[in-house]
C-alpha positions in Angstrom: 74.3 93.8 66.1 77.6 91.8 66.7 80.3 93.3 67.6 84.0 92.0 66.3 86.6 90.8 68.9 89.1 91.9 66.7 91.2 95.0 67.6 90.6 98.4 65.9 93.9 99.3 64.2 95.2 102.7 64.6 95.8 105.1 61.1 99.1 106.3 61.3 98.4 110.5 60.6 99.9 112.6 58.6 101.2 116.1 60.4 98.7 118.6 59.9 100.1 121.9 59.6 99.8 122.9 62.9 101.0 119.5 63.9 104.6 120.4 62.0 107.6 119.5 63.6 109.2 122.1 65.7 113.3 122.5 66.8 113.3 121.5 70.2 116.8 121.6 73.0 117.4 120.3 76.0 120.1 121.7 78.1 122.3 120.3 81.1 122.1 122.7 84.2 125.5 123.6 83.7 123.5 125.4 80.7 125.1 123.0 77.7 123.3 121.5 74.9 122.6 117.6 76.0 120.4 117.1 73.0 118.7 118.6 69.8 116.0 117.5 67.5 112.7 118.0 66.2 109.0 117.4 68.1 105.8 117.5 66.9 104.0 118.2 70.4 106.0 115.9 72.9 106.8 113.2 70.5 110.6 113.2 68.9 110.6 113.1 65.1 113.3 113.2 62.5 117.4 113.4 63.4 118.6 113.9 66.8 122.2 114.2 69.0 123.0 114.0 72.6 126.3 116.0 73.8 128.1 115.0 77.1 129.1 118.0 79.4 131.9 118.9 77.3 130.1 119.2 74.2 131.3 116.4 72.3 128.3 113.8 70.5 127.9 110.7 72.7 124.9 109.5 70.4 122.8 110.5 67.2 120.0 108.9 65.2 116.4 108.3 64.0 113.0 108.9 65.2 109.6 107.6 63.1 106.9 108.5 65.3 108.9 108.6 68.8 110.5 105.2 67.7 114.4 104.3 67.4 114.4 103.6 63.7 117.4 103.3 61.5 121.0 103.4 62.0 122.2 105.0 65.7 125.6 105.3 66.5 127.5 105.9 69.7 130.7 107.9 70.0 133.6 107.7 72.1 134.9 110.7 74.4 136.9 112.1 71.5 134.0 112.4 69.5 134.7 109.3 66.9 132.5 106.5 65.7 132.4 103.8 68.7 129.5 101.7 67.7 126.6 101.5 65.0 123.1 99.8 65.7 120.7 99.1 63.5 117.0 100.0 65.1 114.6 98.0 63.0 110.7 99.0 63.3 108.9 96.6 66.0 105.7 95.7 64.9 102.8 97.9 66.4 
């Protein structure tokens, strides 16, 4: 038997159902929300912000399998838009 040199390449699974994503906050220790988003197991998935110490967003965007994808933006201390990236999918 020969065996290939290539690289196996990974499927990409879909959630089972106890695999779904689940809320998920992290807190400060002053006890105030520094972020909020979904997990399935460790892994972030779907929408997620970050809150400084006063509460206002510093950052929101994207996750696709624990990666950055999509649009993130960055806020000033007032709250308002201060940046927008663009998180393009790096190839696996």
């Amino acid at each position: 038997m020969v065996k290939s040199s290539k690289p196996k390449t990974q499927r990409k699974l879909k959630p089972t159902p106890r695999q779904r994503a689940k809320a998920y906050v992290h807190y400060h220790k002053d006890g105030t929300v520094w972020a909020k988003g979904k997990r399935i197991g460790e892994t972030p998935t779907g929408y997620w912000e970050w809150f400084r110490k006063d509460g206002t967003k510093s950052r929101s965007g994207h996750f696709d399998h624990g990666k950055q994808t999509g649009e993130w933006t960055t806020y000033d201390q007032m709250g308002r838009v201060y940046k927008v990236t663009v998180k393009r999918p790096r190839p696996s």
